[in-house]
NUBA-483930 format. One line per field, with one value per residue (C-alpha): residue number from 1; x, y, z. Coordinates in nm, 3 decimals. Last residue first. Layout:
<sites>
zadren = c(NUM:...)
x = c(X:...)
y = c(Y:...)
z = c(Z:...)
</sites>
This chain:
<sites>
zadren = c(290:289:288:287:286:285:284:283:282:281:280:279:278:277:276:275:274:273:272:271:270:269:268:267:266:265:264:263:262:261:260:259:258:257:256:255:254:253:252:251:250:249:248:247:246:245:244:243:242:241:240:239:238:237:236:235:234:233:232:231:230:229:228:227:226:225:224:223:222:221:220:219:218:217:216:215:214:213:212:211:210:209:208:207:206:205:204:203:202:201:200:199:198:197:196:195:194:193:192:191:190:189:188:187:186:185:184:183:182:181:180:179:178:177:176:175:174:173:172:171:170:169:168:167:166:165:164:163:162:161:160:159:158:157:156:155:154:153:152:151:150:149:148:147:146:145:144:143:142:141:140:139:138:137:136:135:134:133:132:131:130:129:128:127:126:125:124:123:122:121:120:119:118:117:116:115:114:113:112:111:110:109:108:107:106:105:104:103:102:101:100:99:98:97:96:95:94:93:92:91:90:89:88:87:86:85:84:83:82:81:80:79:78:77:76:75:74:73:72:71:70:69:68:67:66:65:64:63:62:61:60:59:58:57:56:55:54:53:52:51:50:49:48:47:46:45:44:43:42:41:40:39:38:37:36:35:34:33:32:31:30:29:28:27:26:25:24:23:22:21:20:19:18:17:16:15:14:13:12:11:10:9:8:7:6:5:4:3:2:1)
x = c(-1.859:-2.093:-1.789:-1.600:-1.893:-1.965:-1.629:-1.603:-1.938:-1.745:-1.427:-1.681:-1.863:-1.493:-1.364:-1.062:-0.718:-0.535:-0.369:-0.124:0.043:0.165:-0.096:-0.097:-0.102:-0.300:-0.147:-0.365:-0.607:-0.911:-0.997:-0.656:-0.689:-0.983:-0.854:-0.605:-0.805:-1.024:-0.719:-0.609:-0.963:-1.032:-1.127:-1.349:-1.351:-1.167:-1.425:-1.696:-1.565:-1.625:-2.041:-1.998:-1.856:-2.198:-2.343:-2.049:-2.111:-2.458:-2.416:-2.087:-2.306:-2.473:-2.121:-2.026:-1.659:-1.508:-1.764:-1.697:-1.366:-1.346:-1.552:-1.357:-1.038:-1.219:-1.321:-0.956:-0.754:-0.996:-0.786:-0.545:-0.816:-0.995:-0.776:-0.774:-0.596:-0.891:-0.797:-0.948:-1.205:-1.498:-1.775:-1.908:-1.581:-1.696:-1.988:-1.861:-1.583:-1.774:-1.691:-1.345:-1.283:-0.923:-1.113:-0.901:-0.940:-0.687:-0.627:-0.688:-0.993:-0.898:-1.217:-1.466:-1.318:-1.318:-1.629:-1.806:-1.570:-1.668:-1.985:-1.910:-1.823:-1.682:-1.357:-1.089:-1.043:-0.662:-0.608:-0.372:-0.111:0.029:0.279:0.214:0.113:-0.236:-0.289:-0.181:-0.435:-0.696:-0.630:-0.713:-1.053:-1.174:-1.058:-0.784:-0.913:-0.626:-0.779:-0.492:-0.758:-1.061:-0.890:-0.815:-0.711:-0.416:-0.198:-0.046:0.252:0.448:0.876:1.099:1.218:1.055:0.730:0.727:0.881:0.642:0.376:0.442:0.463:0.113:-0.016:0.197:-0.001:-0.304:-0.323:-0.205:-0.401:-0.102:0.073:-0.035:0.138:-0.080:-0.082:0.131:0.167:0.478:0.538:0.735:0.922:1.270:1.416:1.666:1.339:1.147:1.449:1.378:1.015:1.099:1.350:1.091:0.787:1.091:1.130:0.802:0.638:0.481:0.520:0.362:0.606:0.337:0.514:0.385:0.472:0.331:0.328:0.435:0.738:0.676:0.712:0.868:1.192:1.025:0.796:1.135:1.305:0.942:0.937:1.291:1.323:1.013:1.167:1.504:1.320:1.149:0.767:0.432:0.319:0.386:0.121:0.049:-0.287:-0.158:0.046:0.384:0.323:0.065:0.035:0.028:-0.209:-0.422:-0.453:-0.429:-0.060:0.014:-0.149:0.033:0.372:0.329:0.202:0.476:0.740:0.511:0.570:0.960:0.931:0.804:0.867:0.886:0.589:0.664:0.384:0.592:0.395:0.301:0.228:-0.122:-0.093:-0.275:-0.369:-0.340:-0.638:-0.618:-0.465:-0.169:0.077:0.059:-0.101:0.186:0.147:0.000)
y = c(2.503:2.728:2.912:2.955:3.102:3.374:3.449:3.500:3.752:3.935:3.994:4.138:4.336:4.467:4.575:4.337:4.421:4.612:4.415:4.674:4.537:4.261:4.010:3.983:3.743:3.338:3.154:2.865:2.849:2.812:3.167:3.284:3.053:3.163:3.521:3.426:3.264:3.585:3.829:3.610:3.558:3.965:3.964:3.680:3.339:3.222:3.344:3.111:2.841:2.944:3.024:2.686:2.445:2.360:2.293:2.112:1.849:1.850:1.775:1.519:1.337:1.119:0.963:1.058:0.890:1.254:1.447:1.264:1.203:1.604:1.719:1.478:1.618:1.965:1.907:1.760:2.075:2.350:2.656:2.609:2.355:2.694:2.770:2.467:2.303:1.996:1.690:1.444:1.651:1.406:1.671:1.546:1.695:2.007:2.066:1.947:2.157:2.473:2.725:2.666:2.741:2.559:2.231:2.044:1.849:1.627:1.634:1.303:1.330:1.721:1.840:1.654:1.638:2.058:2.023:1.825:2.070:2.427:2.376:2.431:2.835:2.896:3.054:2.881:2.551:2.434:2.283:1.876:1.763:2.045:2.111:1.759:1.930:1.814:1.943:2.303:2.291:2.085:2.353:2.603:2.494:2.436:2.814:2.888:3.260:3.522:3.820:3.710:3.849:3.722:3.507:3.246:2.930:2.757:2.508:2.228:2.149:1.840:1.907:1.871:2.246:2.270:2.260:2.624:2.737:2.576:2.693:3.052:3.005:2.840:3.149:3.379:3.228:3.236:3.633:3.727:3.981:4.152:4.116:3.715:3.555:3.231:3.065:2.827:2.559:2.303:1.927:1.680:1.912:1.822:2.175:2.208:2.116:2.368:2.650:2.518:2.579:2.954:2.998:2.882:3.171:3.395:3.379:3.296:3.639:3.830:3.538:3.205:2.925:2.823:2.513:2.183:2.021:1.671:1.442:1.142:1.155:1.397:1.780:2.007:2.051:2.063:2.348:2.560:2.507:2.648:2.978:2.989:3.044:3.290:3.444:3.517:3.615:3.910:3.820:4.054:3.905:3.569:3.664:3.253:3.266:3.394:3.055:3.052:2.732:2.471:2.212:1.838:1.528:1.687:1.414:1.639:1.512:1.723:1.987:1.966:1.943:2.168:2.464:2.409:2.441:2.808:2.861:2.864:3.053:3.347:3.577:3.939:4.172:4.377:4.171:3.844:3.711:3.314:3.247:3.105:2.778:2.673:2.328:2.008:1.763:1.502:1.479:1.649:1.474:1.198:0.840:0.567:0.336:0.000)
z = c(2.186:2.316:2.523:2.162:2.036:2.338:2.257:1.902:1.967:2.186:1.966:1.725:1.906:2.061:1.736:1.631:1.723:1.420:1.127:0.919:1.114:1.334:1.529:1.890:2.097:2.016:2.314:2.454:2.706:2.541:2.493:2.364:2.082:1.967:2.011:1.745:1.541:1.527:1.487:1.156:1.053:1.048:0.643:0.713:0.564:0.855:1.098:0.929:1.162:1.440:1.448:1.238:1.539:1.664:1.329:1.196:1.457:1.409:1.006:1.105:1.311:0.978:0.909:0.553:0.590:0.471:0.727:1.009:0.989:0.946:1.231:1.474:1.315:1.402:1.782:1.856:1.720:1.855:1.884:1.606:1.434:1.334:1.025:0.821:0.528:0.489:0.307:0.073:-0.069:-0.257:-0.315:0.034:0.206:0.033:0.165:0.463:0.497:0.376:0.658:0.698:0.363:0.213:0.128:-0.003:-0.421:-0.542:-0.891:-1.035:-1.249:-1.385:-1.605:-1.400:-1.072:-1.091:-1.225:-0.872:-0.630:-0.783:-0.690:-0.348:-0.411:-0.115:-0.320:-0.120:-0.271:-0.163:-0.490:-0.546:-0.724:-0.929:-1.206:-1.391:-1.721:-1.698:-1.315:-1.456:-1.745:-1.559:-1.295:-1.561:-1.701:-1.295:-1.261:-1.083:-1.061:-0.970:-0.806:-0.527:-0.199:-0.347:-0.628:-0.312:-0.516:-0.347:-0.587:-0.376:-0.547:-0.502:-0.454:-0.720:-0.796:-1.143:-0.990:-0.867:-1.168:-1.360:-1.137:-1.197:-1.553:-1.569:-1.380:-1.633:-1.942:-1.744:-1.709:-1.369:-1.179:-0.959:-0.670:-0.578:-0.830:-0.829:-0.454:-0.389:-0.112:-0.066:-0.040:0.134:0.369:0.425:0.525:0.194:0.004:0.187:0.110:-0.311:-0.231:-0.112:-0.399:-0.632:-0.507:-0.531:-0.942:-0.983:-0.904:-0.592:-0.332:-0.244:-0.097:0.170:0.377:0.393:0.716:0.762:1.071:0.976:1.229:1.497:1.414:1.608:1.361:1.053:1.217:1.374:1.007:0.826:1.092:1.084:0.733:0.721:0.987:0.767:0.498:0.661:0.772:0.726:0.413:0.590:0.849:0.952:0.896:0.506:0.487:0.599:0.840:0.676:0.955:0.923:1.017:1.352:1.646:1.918:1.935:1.597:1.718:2.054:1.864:1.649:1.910:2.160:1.821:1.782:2.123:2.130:1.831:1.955:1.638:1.784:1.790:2.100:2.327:2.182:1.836:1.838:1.427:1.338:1.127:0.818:0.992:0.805:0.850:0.615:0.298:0.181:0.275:0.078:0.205:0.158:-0.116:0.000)
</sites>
């Protein structure tokens, strides 16, 4: 039996610990690996957009992926996000996973400008051309870069990516995008429509709200992917949560999450401000319903 890849299951798109003067705390984020990974969670996703890699140097975004690869138990995946302004970077970032021993990486398209396809499929290319699987990430709402169904056949044909972190919400997208790529895996990237999409046929989930609620969300997902008639009240409790990572304040949300059941979420680093108390209020009255 071929192993499973590292991709599937339950890999979380991980916050980053922040000291009170908005220092990497690194120490905490290998704490936060390791009790992910023993809270039954498959992988994390470090450098993703949860993670503030727009706000990183390169140096922390080394240490952030070497401090991951490092805290995590064997089998437990780390799949780095390589994404950057243009091809040229997004590579050296997967090349700098290689060098760490991840088994696969996460790209967005270029993500400063709206990329015709014939630069999208460039993108990849260089992405792919370092060795490592590519999990392509489709968020055109922040990118406004569509990986269309059409174009992920394109990109899966060519052998540039294995598998699309789905983050438009549209569930729809899940039935054609196994119709015009059979083969290309298929993860639900939205919190907020895991089962939707886990009933499409995704085989992994790169989440935002298993930071906080590790063991609540793998339960969620086993659910969900094996069709068992509890994930529907299941995903009912946890949805007042998990629609927070669709929002444009998911990274202070998480974070408070976190915070309100005991472990460190901190501060976030601009331009992020703290989230407006109704807000913060309402993600605590969820968290205690949970």
């Amino acid at each position: 039996m071929s192993p499973t890849p590292s991709w599937h299951g339950v890999l979380v798109a991980t916050a980053l610990p922040l000291t009170e003067d908005l220092a990497l705390d690194l120490d905490r984020y290998a704490d936060h690996v390791r009790w992910l990974a023993e809270s039954g969670c498959h992988g994390v996703t470090p450098n993703g957009s949860l993670g503030e890699y727009q706000a990183l140097d390169p140096a922390e975004r080394v240490a952030v992926v070497q401090t991951a690869v490092q805290a995590a138990p064997p089998g437990f995946a780390v799949v780095p996000g390589v994404s950057a302004y243009g091809a040229r970077e997004a590579a050296r970032w997967a090349e700098q996973a290689a060098l760490a021993g991840c088994p696969a990486v996460m790209a967005l398209p270029p993500n400063g400008y709206r990329a015709g396809e014939p630069a999208v499929v460039e993108h990849y290319r260089a992405v792919a051309a370092v060795g490592l699987p590519v999990v392509a990430y489709n968020n055109p709402i922040d990118t406004k870069v569509d990986l269309t169904p059409q174009l992920l056949a394109r990109l899966h044909g060519e052998g540039l990516i294995v598998a699309v972190k789905e983050f438009t919400g549209d569930v729809r997208r899940g039935y054609e995008i196994a119709e015009r790529a059979p083969g290309l895996d298929l993860i639900a990237g939205s919190d907020d429509v895991v089962l939707e999409l886990a009933q499409a046929g995704a085989v992994g989930w790169i989440a935002g709200v298993p930071n906080a609620l590790p063991r609540e969300c793998v339960a969620l997902w086993r659910a969900a992917h094996s069709g068992e008639p509890a994930a529907r009240s299941a995903y009912r409790a946890l949805h007042p949560l998990l629609r927070w990572d669709s929002k444009t304040e998911f990274v202070q949300a998480i974070k408070l999450m976190m915070d309100q059941v005991g472990r460190y979420g901190g501060p976030c680093r601009p331009p992020r401000t703290a989230l407006p108390e109704p807000a913060a209020a309402a993600i605590r009255a969820a968290v205690a319903g949970v």
